[in-house]
KOLFI-930959 format. One record per atom (N, C-alpha, C): y, z, x; residue in three letters; residue number from 1; atom name. Coordinates in steps of 0.1 Angstrom, whole numbers. Each point is the difference from the previous one (the first is absolute). Last residue first. Example, Ala and Ser with C-alpha at 12.3 -4.5 7.8 and 13.67 -1.06 7.14 Angstrom:
REM residues 2
@y->-22	z->71	x->128	rest->SER	nr->2	atom->N
@y->11	z->0	x->9	rest->SER	nr->2	atom->CA
@y->11	z->8	x->-8	rest->SER	nr->2	atom->C
@y->-57	z->-1	x->3	rest->ALA	nr->1	atom->N
@y->12	z->0	x->-9	rest->ALA	nr->1	atom->CA
@y->12	z->0	x->9	rest->ALA	nr->1	atom->C
This chain:
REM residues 109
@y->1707	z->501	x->1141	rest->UNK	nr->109	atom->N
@y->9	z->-8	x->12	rest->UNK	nr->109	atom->CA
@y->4	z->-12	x->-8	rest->UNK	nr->109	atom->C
@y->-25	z->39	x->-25	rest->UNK	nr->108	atom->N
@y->13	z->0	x->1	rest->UNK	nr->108	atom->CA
@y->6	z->-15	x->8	rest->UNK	nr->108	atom->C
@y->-48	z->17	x->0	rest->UNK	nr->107	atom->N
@y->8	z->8	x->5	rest->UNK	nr->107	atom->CA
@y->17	z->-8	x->-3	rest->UNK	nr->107	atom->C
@y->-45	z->-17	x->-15	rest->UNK	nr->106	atom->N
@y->7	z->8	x->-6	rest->UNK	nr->106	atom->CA
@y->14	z->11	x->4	rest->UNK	nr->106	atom->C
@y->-20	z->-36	x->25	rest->UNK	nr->105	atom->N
@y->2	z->-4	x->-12	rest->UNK	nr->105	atom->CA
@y->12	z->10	x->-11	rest->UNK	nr->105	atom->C
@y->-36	z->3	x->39	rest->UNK	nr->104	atom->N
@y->17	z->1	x->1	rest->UNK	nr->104	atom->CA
@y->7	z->-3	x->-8	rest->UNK	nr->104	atom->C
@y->-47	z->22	x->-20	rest->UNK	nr->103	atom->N
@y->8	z->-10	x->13	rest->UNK	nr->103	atom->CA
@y->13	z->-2	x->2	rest->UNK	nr->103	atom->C
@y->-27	z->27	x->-31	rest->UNK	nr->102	atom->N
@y->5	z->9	x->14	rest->UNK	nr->102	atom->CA
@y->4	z->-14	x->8	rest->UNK	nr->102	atom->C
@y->-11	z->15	x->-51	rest->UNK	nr->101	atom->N
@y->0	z->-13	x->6	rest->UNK	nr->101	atom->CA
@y->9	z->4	x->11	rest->UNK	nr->101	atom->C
@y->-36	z->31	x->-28	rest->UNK	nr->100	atom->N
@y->16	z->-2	x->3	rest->UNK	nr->100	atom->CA
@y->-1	z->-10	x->6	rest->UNK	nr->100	atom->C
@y->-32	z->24	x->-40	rest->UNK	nr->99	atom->N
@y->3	z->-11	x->13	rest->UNK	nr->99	atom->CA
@y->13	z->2	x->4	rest->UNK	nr->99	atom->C
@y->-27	z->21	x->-39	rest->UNK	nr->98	atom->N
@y->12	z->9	x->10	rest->UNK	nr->98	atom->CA
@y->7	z->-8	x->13	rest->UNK	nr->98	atom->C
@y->-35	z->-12	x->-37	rest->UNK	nr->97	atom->N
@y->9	z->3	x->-4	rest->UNK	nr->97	atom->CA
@y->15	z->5	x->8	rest->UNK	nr->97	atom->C
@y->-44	z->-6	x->20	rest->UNK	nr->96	atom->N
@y->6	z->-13	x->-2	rest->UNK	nr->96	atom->CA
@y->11	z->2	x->-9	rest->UNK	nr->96	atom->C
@y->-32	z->37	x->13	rest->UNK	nr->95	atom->N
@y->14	z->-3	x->8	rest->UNK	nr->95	atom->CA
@y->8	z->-16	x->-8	rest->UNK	nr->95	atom->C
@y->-46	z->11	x->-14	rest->UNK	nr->94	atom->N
@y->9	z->13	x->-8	rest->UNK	nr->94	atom->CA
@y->15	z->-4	x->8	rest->UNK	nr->94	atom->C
@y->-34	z->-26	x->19	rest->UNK	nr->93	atom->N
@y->-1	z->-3	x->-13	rest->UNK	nr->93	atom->CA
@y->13	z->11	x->-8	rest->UNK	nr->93	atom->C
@y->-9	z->2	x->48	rest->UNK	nr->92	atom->N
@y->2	z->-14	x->-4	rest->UNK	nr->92	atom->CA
@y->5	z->3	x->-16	rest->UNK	nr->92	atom->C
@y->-28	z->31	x->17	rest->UNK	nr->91	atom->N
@y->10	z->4	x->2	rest->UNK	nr->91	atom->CA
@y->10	z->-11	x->-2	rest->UNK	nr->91	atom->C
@y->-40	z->-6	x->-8	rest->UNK	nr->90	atom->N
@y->1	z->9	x->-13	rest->UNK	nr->90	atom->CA
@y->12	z->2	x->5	rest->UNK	nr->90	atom->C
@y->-22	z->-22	x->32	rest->UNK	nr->89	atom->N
@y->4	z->-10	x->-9	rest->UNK	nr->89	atom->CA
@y->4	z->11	x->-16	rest->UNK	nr->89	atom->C
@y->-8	z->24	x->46	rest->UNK	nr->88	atom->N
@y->12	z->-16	x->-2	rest->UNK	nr->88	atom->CA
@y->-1	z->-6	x->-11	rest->UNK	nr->88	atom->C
@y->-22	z->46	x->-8	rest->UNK	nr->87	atom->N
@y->-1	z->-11	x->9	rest->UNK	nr->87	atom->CA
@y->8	z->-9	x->2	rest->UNK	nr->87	atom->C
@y->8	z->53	x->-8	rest->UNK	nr->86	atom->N
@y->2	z->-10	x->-7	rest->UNK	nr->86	atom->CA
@y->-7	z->-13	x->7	rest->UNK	nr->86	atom->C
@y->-8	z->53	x->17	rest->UNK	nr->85	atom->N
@y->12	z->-12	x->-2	rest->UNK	nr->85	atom->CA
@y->-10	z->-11	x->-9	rest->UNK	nr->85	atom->C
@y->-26	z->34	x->16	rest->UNK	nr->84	atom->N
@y->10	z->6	x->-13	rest->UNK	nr->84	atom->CA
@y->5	z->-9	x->1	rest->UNK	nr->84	atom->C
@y->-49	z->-9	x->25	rest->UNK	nr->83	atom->N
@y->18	z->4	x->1	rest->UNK	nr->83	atom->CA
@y->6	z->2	x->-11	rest->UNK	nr->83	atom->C
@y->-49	z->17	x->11	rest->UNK	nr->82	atom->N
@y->9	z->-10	x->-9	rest->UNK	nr->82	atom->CA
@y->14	z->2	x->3	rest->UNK	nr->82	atom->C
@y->-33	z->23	x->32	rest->UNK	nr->81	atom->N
@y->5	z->-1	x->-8	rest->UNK	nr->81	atom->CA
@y->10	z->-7	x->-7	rest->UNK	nr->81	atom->C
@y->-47	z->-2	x->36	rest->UNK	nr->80	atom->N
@y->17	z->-2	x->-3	rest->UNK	nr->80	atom->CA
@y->4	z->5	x->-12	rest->UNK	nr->80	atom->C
@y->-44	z->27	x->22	rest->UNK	nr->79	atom->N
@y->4	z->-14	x->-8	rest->UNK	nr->79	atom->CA
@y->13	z->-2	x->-2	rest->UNK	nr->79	atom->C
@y->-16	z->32	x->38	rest->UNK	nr->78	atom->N
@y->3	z->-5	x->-12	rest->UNK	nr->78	atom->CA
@y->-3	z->-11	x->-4	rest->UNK	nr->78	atom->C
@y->-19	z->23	x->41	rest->UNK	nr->77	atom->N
@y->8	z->-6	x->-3	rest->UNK	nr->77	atom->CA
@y->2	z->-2	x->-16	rest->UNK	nr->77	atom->C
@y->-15	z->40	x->31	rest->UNK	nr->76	atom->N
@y->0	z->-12	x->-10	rest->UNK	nr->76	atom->CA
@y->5	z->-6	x->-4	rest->UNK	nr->76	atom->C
@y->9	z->35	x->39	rest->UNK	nr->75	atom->N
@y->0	z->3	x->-15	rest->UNK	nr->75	atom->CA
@y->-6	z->-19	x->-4	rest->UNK	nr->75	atom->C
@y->9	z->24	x->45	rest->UNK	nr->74	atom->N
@y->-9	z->-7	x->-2	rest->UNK	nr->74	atom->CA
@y->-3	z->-4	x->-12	rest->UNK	nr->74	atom->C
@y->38	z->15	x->27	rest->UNK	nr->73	atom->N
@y->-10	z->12	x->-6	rest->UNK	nr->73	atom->CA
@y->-13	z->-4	x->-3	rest->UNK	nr->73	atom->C
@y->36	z->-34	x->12	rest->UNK	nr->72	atom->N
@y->-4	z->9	x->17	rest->UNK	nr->72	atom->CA
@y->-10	z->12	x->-10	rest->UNK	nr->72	atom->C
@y->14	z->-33	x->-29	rest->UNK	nr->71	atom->N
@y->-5	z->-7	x->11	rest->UNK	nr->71	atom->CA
@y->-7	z->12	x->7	rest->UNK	nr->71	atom->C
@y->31	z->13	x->-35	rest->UNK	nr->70	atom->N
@y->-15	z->-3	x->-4	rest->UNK	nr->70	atom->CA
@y->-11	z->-4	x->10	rest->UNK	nr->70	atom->C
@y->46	z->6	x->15	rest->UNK	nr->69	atom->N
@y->-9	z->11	x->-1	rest->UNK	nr->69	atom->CA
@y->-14	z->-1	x->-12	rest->UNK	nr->69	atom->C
@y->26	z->-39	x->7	rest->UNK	nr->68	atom->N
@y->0	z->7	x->13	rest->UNK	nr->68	atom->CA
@y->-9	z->9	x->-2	rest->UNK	nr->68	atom->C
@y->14	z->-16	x->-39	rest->UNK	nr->67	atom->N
@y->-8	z->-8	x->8	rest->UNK	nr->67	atom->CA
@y->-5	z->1	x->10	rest->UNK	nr->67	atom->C
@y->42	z->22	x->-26	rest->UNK	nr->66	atom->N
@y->-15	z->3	x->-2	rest->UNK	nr->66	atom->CA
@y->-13	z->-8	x->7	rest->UNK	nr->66	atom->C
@y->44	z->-7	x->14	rest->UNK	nr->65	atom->N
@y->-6	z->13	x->4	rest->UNK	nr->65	atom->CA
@y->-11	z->5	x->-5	rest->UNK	nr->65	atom->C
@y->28	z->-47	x->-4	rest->UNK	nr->64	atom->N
@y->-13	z->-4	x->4	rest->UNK	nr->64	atom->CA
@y->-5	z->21	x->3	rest->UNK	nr->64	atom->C
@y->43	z->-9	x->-16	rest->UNK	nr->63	atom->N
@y->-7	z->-7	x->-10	rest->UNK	nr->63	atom->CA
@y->-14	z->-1	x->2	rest->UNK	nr->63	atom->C
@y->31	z->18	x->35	rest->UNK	nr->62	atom->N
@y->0	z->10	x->-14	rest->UNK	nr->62	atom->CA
@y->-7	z->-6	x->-11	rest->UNK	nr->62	atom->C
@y->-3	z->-18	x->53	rest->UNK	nr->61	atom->N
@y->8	z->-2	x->-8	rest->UNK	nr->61	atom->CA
@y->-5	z->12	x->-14	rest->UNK	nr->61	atom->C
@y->-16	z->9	x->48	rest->UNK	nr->60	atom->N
@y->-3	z->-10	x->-9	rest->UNK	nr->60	atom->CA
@y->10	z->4	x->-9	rest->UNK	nr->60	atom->C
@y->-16	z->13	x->52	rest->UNK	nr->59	atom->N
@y->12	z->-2	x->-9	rest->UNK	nr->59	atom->CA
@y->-4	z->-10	x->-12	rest->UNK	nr->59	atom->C
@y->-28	z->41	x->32	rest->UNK	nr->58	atom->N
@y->4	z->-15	x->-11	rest->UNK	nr->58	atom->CA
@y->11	z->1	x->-5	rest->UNK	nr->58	atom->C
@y->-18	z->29	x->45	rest->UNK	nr->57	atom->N
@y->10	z->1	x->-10	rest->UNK	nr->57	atom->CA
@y->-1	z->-16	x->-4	rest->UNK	nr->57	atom->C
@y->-35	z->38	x->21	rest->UNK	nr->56	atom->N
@y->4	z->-16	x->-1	rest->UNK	nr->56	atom->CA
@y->10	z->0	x->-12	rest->UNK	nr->56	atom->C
@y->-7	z->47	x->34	rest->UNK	nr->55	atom->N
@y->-5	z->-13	x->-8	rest->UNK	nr->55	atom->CA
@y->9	z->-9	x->-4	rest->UNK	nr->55	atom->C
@y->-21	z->23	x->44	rest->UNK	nr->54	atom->N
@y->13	z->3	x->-6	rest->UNK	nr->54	atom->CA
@y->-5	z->-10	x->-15	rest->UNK	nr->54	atom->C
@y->-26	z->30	x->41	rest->UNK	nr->53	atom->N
@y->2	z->-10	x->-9	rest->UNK	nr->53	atom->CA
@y->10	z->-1	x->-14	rest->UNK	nr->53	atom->C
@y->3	z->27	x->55	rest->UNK	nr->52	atom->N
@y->-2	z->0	x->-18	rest->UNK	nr->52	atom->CA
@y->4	z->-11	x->-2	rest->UNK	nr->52	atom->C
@y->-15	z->7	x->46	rest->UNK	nr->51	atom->N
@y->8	z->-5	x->-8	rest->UNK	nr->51	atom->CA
@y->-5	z->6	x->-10	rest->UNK	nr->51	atom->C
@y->-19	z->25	x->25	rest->UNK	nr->50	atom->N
@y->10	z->2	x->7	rest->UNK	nr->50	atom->CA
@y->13	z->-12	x->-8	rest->UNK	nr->50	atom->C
@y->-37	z->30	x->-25	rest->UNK	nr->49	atom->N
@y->1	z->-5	x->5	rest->UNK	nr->49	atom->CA
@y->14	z->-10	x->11	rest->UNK	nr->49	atom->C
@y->-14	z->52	x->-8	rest->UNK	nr->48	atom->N
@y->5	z->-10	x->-11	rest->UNK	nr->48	atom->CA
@y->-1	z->-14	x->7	rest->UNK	nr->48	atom->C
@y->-29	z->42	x->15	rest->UNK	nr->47	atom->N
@y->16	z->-4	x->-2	rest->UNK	nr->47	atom->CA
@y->-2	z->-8	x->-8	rest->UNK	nr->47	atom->C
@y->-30	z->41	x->-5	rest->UNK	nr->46	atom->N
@y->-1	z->-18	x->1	rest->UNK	nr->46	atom->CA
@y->12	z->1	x->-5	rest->UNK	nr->46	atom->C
@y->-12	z->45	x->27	rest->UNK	nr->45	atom->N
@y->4	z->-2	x->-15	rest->UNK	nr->45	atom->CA
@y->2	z->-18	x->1	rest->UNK	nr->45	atom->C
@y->-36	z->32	x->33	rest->UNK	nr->44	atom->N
@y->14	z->-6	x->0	rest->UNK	nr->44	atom->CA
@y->2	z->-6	x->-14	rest->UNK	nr->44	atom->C
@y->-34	z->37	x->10	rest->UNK	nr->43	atom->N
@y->5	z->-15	x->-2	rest->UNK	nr->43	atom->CA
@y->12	z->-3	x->0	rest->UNK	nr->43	atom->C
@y->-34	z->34	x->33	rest->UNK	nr->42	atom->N
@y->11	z->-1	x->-8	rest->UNK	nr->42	atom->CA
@y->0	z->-14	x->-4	rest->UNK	nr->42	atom->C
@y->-43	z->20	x->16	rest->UNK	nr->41	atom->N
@y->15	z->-6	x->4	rest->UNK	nr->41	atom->CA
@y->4	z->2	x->-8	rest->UNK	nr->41	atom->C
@y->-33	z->38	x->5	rest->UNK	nr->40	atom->N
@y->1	z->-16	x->-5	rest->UNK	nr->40	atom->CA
@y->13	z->-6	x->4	rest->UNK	nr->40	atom->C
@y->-10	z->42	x->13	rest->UNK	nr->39	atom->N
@y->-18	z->-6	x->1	rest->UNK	nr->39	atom->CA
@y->1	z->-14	x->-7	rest->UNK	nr->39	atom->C
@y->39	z->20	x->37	rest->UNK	nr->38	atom->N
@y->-3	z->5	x->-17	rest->UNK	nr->38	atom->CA
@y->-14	z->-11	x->-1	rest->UNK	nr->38	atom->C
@y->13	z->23	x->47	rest->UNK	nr->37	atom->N
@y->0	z->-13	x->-4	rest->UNK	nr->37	atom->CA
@y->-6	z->8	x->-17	rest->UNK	nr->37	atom->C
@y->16	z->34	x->26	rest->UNK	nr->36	atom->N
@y->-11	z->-4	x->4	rest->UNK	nr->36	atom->CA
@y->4	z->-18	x->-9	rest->UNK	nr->36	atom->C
@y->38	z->31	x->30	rest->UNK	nr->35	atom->N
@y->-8	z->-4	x->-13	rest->UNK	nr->35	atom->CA
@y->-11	z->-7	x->-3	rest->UNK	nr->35	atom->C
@y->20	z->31	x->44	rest->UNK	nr->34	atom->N
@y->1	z->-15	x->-7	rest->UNK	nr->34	atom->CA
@y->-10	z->1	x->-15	rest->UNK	nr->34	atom->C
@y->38	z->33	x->35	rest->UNK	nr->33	atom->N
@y->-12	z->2	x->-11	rest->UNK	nr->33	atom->CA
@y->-5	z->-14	x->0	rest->UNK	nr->33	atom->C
@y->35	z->27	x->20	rest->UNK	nr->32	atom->N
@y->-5	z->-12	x->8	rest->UNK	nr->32	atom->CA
@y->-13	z->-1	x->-4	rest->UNK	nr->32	atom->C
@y->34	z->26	x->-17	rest->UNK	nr->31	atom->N
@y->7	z->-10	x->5	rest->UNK	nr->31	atom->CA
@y->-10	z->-11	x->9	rest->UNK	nr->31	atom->C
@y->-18	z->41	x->-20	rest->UNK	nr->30	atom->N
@y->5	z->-11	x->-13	rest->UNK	nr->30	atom->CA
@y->9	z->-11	x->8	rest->UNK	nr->30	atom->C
@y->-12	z->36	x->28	rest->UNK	nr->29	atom->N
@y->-13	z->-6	x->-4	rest->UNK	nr->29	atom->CA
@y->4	z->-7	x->-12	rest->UNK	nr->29	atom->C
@y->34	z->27	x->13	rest->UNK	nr->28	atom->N
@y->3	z->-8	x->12	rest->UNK	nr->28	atom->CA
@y->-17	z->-10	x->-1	rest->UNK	nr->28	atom->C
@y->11	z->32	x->-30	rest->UNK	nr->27	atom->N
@y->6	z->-9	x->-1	rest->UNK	nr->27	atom->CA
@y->0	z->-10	x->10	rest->UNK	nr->27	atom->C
@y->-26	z->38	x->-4	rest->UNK	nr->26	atom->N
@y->-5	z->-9	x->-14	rest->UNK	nr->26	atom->CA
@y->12	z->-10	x->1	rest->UNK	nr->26	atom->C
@y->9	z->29	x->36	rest->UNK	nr->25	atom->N
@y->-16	z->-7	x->-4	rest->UNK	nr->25	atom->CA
@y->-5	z->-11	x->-2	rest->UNK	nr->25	atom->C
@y->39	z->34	x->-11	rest->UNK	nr->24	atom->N
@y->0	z->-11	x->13	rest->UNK	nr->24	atom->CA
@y->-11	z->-10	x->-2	rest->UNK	nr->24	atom->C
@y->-6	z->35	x->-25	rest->UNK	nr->23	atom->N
@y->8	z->-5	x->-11	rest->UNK	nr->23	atom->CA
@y->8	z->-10	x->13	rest->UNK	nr->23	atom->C
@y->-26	z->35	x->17	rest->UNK	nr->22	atom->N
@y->-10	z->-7	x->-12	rest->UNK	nr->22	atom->CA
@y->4	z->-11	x->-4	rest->UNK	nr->22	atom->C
@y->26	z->29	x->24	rest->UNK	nr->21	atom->N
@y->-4	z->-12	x->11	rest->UNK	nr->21	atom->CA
@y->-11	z->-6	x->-7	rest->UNK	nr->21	atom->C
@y->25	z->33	x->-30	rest->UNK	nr->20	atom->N
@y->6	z->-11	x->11	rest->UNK	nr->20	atom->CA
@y->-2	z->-10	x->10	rest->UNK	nr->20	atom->C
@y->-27	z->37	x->-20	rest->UNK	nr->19	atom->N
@y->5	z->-13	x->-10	rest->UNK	nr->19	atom->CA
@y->6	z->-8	x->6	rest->UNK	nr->19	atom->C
@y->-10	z->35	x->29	rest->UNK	nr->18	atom->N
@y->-8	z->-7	x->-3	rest->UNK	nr->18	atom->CA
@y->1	z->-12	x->-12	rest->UNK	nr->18	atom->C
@y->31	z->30	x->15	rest->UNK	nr->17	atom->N
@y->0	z->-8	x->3	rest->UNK	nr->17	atom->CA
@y->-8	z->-10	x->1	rest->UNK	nr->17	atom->C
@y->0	z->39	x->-34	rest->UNK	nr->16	atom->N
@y->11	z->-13	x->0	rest->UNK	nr->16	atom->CA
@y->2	z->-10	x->16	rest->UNK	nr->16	atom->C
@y->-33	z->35	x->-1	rest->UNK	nr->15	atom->N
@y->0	z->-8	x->-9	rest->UNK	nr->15	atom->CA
@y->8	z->-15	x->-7	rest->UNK	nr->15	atom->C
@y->13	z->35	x->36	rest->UNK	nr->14	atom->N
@y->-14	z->-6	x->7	rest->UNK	nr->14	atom->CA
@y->-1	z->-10	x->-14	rest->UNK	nr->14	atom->C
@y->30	z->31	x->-10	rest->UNK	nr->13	atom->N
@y->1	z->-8	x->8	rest->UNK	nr->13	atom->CA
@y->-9	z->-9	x->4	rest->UNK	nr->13	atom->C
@y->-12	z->36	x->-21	rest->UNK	nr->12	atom->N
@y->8	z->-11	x->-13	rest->UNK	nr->12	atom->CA
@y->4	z->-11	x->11	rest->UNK	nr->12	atom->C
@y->-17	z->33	x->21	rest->UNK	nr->11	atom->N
@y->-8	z->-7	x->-5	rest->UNK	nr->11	atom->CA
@y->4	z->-9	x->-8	rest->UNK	nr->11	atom->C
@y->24	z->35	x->19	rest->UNK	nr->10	atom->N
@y->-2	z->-16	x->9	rest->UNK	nr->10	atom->CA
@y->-12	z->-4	x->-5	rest->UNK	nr->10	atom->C
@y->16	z->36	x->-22	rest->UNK	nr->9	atom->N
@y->13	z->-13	x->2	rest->UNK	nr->9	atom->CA
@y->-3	z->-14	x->6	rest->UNK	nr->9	atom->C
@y->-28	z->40	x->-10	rest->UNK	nr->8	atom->N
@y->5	z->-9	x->-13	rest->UNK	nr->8	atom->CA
@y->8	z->-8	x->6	rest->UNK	nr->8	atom->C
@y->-11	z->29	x->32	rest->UNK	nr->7	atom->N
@y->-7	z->-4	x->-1	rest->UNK	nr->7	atom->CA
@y->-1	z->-11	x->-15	rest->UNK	nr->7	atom->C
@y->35	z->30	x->10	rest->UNK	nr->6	atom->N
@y->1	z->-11	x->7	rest->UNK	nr->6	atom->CA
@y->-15	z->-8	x->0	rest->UNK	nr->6	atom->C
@y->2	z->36	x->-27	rest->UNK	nr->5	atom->N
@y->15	z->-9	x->-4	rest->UNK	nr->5	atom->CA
@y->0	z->-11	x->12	rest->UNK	nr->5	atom->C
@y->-32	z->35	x->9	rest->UNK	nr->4	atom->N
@y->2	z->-6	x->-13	rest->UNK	nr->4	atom->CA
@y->0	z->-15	x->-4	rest->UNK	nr->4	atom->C
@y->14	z->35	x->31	rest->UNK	nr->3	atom->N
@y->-6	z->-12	x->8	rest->UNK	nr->3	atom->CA
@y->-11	z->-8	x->-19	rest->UNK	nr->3	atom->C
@y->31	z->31	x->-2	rest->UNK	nr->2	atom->N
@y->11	z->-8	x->11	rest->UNK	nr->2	atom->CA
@y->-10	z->-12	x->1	rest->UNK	nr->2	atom->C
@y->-14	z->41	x->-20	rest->UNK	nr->1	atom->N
@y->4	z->-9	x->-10	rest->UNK	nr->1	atom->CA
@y->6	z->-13	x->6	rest->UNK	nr->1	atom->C
C-alpha cells in the first residue's frame, strides 16, 4: 500500500510541476509576444479647430435692432409704417393755444 501511496504522490507531483513550468512558459512567451498589426487604422477623433471662430459682435442702437436682424436673417424688407405723431403743421395748429413767449423778455430781467 506504501508503494501505492507513494506512487500517487509523486505523480501528483510530477503534475503539479508540470503546470508550473506550463504556467512559466506561457508567461515568460506573453512577455515577449508581438501583436499582429489591427486590419484597419484606427480614427483619430476631429480636433477642434486650432483658432475658434469667434463671433461678430454689432453694436447698434435699440431703435435701429429691428433692422439689423431683419438685415443679417435676410427677412424682407418692409413697407414703412405710417408715422403715428402729429405733422408740424397739425402740431403748430392745436399747440398755438398753448404758446409760450420764451424770450428774455419774458424772463422777469
Amino acid at each position: 500500500m506504501e508503494d501505492t501511496s507513494q506512487a500517487f504522490m509523486s505523480q501528483s507531483y510530477l503534475n503539479a510541476q508540470e503546470t508550473a513550468t506550463q504556467a512559466t512558459k506561457n508567461y515568460l512567451a506573453s512577455l515577449h509576444s508581438t501583436r499582429k498589426q489591427p486590419s484597419k487604422p484606427l480614427k483619430r477623433p476631429i480636433s477642434p479647430p486650432l483658432n475658434p471662430m469667434h463671433p461678430h459682435v454689432y453694436r447698434v442702437e435699440p431703435v435701429n435692432f429691428k433692422e439689423l436682424v431683419q438685415r443679417l436673417t435676410g427677412a424682407p424688407d418692409h413697407e414703412p409704417v405710417a408715422n403715428p405723431f402729429k405733422s408740424l403743421d397739425a402740431a403748430k395748429e392745436s399747440s398755438s393755444s398753448f404758446a409760450f413767449d420764451l424770450s428774455s423778455s419774458s424772463w422777469g430781467d
